[in-house]
C-alpha positions in Angstrom: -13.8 16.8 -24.1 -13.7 14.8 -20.6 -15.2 17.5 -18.9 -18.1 17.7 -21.5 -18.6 14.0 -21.4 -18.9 14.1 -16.9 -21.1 17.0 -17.6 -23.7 15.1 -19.4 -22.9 12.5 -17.2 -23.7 14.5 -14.6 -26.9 15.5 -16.1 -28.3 12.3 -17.0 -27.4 10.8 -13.4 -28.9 13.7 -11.3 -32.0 14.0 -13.3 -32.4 9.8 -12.7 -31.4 9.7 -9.1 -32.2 13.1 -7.9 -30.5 14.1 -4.2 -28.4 11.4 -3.7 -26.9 11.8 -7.1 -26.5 15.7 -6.5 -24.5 14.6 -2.7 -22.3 12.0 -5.1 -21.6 14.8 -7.8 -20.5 17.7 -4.8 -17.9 15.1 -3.2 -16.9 13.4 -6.1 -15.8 16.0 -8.6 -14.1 15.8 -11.6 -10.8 16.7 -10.8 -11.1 14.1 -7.6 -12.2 11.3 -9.5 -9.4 12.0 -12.0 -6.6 12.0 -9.6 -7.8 8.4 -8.5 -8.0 7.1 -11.6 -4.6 8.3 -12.4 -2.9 6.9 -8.9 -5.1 3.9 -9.8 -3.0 3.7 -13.0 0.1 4.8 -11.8 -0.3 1.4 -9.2 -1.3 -1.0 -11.6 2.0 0.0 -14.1 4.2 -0.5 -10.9 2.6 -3.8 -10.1 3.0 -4.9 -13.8 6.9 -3.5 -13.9 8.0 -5.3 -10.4 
């Protein structure tokens, strides 16, 4: 469902911003921006606990 969501995402972002967009999609995949989001978490949660 997440991956369907970034693909439209995806869709509606390259078809408004065109090759910059396109340059933002091939370094920042999916997978990369969900590893950050989940050391992001994993940061916060050991701020809040210490």
């Amino acid at each position: 469902m997440l991956v369907c969501a970034s693909k439209a995402l995806t869709t509606i972002f390259t078809s408004a911003r065109g090759h910059a967009m396109t340059t933002f999609n091939r370094i920042f995949t999916t997978e990369r921006l969900l590893q950050i989001i989940v050391i992001l978490a994993a940061t916060v949660a050991m701020k809040l606990m210490g």
